[in-house]
N, C-alpha and C positions, 0 to 999 in steps of 0.2 A: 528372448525377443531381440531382433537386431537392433541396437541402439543408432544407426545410422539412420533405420526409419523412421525413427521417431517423430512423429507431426503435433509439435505443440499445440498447433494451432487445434486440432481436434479435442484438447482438452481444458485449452484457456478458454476465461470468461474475457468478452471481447472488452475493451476498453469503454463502448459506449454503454456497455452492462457493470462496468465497476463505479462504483462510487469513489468520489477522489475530489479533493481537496486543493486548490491553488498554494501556493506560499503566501500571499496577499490576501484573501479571507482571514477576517477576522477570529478570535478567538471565540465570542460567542457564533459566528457561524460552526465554527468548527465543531462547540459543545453540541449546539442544535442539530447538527447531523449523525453525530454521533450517537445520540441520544436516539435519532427517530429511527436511524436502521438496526442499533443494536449491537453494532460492529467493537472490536478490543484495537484494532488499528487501522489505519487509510492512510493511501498511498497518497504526498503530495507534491504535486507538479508545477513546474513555474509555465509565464503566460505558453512559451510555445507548445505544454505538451511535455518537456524532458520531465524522468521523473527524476527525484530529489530524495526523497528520503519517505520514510512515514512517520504519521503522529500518532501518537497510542493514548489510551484511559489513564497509565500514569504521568506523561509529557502535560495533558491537562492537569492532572491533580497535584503534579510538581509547581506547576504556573499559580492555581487557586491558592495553593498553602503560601508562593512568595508574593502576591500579589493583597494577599490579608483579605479577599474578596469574594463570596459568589456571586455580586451581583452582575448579571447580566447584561444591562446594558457599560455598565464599567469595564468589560472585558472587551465592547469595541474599537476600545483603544490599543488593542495589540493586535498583531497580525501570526499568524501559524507559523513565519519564516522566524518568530523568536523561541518560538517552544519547542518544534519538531527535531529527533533526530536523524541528520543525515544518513548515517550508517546503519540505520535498523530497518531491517528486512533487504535483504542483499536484494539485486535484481540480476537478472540471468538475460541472454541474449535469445532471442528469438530460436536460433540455432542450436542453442545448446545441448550437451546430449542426455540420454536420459540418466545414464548414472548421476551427471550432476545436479539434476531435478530433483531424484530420490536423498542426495546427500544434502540438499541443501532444503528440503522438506520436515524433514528431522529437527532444523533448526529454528523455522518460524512455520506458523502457519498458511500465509497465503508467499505466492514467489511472482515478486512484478516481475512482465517480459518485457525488453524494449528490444530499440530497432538500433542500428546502425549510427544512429542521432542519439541514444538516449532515451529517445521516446518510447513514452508508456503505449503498448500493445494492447495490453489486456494484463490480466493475473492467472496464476495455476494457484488453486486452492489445493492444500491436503486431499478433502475430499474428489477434487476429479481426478488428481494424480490416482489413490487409489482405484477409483471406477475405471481408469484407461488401463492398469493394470490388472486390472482384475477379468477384463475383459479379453 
């Protein structure tokens, strides 16, 4: 396959289909979403859109063990910008090519796209990486 042709865009989920997270949402928002879709990480984004980093199952349960807390409403007292890791889950540019789709798939499971700004595009999941390959 020529990797020149590569059209992410045919195989990302668009931005308005991912679920994602502000840095300013609260810690119980963050459990509550996490919970209701099911998700191991989300991508999150400060007000404009840049993405920032993501928050995973363990960055939550890091917080609950230092915080001595499950309660719920106790946890509106923090916001995602103190739990979330910057550096986890790389993001890739729009343009990228496909070799570095496939090598950097290996390492996490979903891979944010962004734009020229930073800004979250959308995500390439494992699985549609694979399906567009497969195809």
């Amino acid at each position: 396959m020529d990797q020149s042709q590569v059209n992410i865009a045919m195989m990302m989920l668009p931005k308005v289909s991912t679920v994602v997270l502000c840095e300013t949402d609260t810690v119980r928002q963050g459990l509550e979403v996490m919970r209701h879709h099911g998700y191991t990480a989300i991508p999150v984004l400060d007000k404009a859109g840049a993405y920032l980093g993501s928050v995973t199952e363990g960055d939550f349960l890091r917080h609950l063990i230092a915080t001595g807390t499950t309660d719920f409403k106790m946890q509106e007292q923090y916001q995602i910008r103190e739990i979330f890791r910057r550096n986890f889950c790389k993001p890739l540019p729009i343009c990228a090519p496909l070799s570095e789709l496939v090598a950097v798939s290996l390492e996490q499971n979903f891979i944010p796209i962004v734009d020229d700004r930073s800004c979250l595009c959308g995500i390439v999941t494992r699985r549609s990486l694979i399906a567009y390959l497969y195809k």
